[in-house]
N, C-alpha and C positions, 0 to 999 in steps of 0.2 A: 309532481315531477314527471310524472307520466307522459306518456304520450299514446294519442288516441289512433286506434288502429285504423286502417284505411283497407277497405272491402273492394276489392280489383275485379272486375268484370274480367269473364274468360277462364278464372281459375277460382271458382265457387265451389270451395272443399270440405266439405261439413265433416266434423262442426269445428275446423280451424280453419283459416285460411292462412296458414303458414305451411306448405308441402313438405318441409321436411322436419316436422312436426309429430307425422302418421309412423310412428314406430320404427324409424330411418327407414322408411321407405315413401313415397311420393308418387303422385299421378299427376299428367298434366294433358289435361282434356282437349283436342283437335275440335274446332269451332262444329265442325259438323258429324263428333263422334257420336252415335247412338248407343253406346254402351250403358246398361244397365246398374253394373256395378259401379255405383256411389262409393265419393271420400269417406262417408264417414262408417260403412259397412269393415275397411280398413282398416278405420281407427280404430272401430270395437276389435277389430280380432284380434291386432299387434296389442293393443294397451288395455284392454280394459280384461280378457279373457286367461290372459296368461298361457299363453298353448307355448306347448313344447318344439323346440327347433326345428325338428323333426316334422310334425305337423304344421310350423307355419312355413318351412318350405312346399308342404304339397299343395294349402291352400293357395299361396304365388303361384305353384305354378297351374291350378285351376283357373285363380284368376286371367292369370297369362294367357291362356289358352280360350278363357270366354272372349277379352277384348281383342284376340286376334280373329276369331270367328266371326265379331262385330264391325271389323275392318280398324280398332283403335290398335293393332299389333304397336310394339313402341314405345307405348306412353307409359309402364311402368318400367322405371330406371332404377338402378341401384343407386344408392346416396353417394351423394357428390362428394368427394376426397380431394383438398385443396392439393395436398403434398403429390397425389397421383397423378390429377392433371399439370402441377408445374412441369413434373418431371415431363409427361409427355410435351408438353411445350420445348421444354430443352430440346428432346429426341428429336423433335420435328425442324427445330429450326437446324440443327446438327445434322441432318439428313439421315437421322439412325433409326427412323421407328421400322417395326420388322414387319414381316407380311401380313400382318393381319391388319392391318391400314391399306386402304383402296387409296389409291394419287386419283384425283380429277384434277386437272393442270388445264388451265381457260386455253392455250394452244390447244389444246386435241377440242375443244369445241368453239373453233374459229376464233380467236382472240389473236390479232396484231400489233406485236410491239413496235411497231412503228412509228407512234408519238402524235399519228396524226386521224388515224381511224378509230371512230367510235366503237369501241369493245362492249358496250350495257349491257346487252344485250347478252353477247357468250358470255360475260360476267352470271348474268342471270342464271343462264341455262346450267352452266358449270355447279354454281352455286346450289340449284334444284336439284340436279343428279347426285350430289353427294347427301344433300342434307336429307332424302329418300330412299340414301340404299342403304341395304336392313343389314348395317353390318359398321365396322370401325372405318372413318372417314374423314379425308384431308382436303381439300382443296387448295388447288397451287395456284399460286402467281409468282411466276417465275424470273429469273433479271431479263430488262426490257424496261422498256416505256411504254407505256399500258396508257391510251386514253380512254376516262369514262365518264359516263354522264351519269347522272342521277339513277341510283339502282335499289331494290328495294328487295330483301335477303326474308324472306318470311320464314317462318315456322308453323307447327311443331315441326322437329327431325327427328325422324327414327333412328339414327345411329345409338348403340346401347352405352360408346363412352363417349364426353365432348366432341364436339364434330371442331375441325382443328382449320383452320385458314391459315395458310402459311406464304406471308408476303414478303418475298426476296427482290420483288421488281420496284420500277417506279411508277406511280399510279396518279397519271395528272387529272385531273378534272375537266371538264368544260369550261371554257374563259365567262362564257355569259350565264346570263340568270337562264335564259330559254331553255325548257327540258326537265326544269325542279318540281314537276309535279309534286311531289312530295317533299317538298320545302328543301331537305337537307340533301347530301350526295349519298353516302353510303348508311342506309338506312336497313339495322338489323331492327326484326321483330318475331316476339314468341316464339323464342328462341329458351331451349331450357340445355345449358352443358354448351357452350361454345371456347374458344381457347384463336386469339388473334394472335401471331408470333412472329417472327420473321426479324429480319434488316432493313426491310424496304421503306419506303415511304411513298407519305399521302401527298401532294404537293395539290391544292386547292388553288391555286394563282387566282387569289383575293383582290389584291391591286387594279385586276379590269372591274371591278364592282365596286370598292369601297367607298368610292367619292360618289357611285351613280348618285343624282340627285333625283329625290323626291322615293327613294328604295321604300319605307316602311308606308308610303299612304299607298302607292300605286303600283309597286313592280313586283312586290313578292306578297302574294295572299297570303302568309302567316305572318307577316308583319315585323321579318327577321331575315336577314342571307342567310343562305343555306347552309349550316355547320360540317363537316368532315366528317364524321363519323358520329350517326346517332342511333341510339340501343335504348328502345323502350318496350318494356314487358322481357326481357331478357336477364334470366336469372344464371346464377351457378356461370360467371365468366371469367374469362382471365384475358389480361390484354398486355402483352411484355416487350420491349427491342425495338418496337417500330418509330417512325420519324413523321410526324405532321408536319409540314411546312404553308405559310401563308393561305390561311383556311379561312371561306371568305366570307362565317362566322365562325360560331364555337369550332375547337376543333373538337371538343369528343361530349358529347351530351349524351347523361344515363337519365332515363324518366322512369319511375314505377317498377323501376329493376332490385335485383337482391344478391345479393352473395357476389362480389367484384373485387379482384384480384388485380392492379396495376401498377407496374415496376416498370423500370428499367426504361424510361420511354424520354423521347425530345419533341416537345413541343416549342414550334419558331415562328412569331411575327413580329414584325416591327413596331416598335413602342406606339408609332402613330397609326396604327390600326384599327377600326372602328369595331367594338363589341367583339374583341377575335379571345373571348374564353379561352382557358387553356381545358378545363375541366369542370365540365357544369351538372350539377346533379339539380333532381326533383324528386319527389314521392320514392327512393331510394334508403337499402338501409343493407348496411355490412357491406361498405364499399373501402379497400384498404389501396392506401396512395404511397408509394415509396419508393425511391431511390430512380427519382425523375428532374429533367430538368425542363422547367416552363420559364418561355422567353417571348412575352408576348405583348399588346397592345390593350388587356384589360383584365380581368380578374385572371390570376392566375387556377384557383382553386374557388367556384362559388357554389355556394350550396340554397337552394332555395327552400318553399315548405316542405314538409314529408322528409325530408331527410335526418335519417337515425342511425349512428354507431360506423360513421364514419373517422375513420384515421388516416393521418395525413405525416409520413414520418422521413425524414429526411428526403426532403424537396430540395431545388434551389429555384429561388424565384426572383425573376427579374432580365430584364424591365417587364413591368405589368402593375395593375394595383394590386398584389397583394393577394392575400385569402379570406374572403369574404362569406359572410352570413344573411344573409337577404339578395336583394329586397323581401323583407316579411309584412304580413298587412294591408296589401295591396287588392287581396279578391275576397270576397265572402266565403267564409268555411272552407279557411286553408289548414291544413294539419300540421301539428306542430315541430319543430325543429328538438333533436335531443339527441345529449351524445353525441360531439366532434370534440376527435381532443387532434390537436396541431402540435409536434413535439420534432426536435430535433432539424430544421429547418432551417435554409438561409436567405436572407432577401437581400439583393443589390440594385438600386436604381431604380427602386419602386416609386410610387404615387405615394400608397397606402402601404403599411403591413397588417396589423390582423384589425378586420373590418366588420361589426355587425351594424348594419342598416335598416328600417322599420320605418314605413309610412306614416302618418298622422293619418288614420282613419278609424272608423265606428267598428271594425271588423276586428275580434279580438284575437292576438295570436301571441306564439311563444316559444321563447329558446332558452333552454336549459339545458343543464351537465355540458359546461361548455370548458373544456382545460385548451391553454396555451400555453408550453411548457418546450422550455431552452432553445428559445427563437433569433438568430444571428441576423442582428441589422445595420446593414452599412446604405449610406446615403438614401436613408428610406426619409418622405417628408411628414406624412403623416404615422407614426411609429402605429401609438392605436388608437381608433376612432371610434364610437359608438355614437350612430346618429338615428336621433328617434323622430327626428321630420325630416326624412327621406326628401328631394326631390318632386314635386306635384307641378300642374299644370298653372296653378297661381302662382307659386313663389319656390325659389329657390331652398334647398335644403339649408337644414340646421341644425347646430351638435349641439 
């Protein structure tokens, strides 16, 4: 019933690789930190030596003081507190957090709500000055119409709590593909402590793309529209309030992420929408779904491999197909699916309701600890479907 761990380049933390793992406390290493002290120097000191409180604050703060001499100042963070950063998410969308939060507001770095100028750019810069100043950190997008194009949110951030994005405005996209260098629109990465909050919304204006013909051989080199909002390598996050609108793919793709906190949220597309995801996970685990509503054009909720101890609790879903489990078996040395439990949920005008799907291939793969529990189905056509010849290039699927 296991499930096999999966060893992530970039956060090589001997001898776990789970960060918060190391005696509640965690490192997470900047591509080009040259800091000597090792995870697993850590691990022995919090877990295996037993030192007194006393002294493993003064070795922290040695530590602290060696990787800031090494230029890694930042990377050791106190452990992530779900209940402390909701609360800060409330404060911030309430306009209450106190002085010790810096506002970076994309206005004061050239950003135009005007609906018709490219903002990427101060989106970027905005996003760079906060996610670097050595100290507690918001960035604003304020009410307005915010146009932006493909932008890419990097990490690590030095901020010591969650660095907080706080979107009150409306944030339309680029109509065309041109400009997706990196496949999707707002593209977070290595990102450790983030917190998305606000009323605003994404609005992706999918409709100028959906029907392009010939999209997955020739116009997008990752073989997919570009999603709304994609978070891979981004741990310790929360995402609550905000509004997706026709997203002209997924609207929120998590990859290879950990610890995901998201409520309160409206995802909208039109049932005839090609591949428009509501929530798409991969290589993901401790990802909690609740009190959301997805109204979309294809999986409302899908989980592909690697994904573990995912909860899915009072959704409604619909139109869409449903919440889905694959496709699995599809690549060579995919890691296994374990732990989603779906409970308390409603589907209306679905395709599908609860969906595990699996290729017919040589490639062995698997899903287990799987609970479906007190699911409300009106006009759903397929209630539940388990099909273990997915879809191929020869022949249609089969249940």
């Amino acid at each position: 019933m296991g499930i096999k761990k999966e060893t992530r380049a970039k956060k090589d933390l001997h001898p776990t690789h789970n960060p918060s793992a190391l005696g509640g406390r965690y490192l997470v290493y900047q591509e080009n930190c040259k800091a000597q002290v090792e995870g697993w120097w850590v691990a022995i000191l919090y877990n295996k030596m037993g030192l007194a409180p006393f002294t493993r604050i003064i070795i922290s703060a040695i530590l602290l003081l060696c990787l800031t001499l090494d230029g890694c100042q930042g990377q050791i963070k106190p452990p992530f507190n779900a209940r402390e950063a909701l609360a800060l998410a409330r404060k911030a969308t309430a306009g209450a957090l106190g002085p010790d939060f810096k506002a970076f507001n994309v206005i004061d770095y050239g950003a135009k709500p005007d609906g018709t100028t490219n903002n990427a750019f101060s989106f970027i810069k905005t996003f760079n000055e906060a996610c670097h100043f050595n100290g507690n950190a918001m960035m604003v997008i304020p009410d307005g119409k915010f146009l932006v194009g493909s932008v890419f949110f990097k990490g690590p951030c030095m901020n010591p709590s969650p660095l907080i994005i706080l979107v009150n405005g409306y944030v339309l996209a680029t109509p065309t593909l041109a400009g997706y260098l990196e496949v999707d629109w707002f593209n977070f990465q290595s990102i450790n402590g983030l917190i998305l909050t606000g009323h605003g919304t994404f609005h992706g204006q999918g409709p100028t793309v959906w029907q392009t013909p010939g999209l997955h051989s020739t116009a997008n080199p990752g073989g997919r529209r570009p999603g709304s909002l994609k978070f891979n390598n981004v741990d310790n996050a929360i995402i609550r309030g905000i509004t997706s609108i026709d997203a002209k793919g997924f609207h929120i793709f998590i990859s290879n992420s950990e610890n995901f906190r998201i409520f309160n949220i409206d995802l909208q597309a039109p049932d005839t929408s090609p591949n428009t995801d509501g929530i798409h996970m991969s290589k993901s685990s401790v990802v909690k779904i609740s009190k959301s509503k997805i109204a979309t054009g294809d999986d409302c909720v899908s989980m592909i491999h690697g994904c573990s101890q995912i909860s899915i609790k009072k959704v409604v879903c619909g139109p869409g197909h449903g919440f889905s489990i694959g496709s699995l078996g599809h690549y060579e040395k995919e890691i296994d699916v374990n732990g989603i439990l779906v409970k308390n949920c409603t589907m209306i005008n679905t395709d599908n309701g609860l969906r595990i799907k699996t290729y017919r291939s040589p490639f062995p793969s698997k899903a287990s600890n799987i609970v479906f529990q007190d699911i409300s189905m009106t006009r759903v056509l397929s209630p539940i479907i388990i099909n273990q010849e997915y879809e191929n290039s020869i022949q249609g699927s089969k249940v």
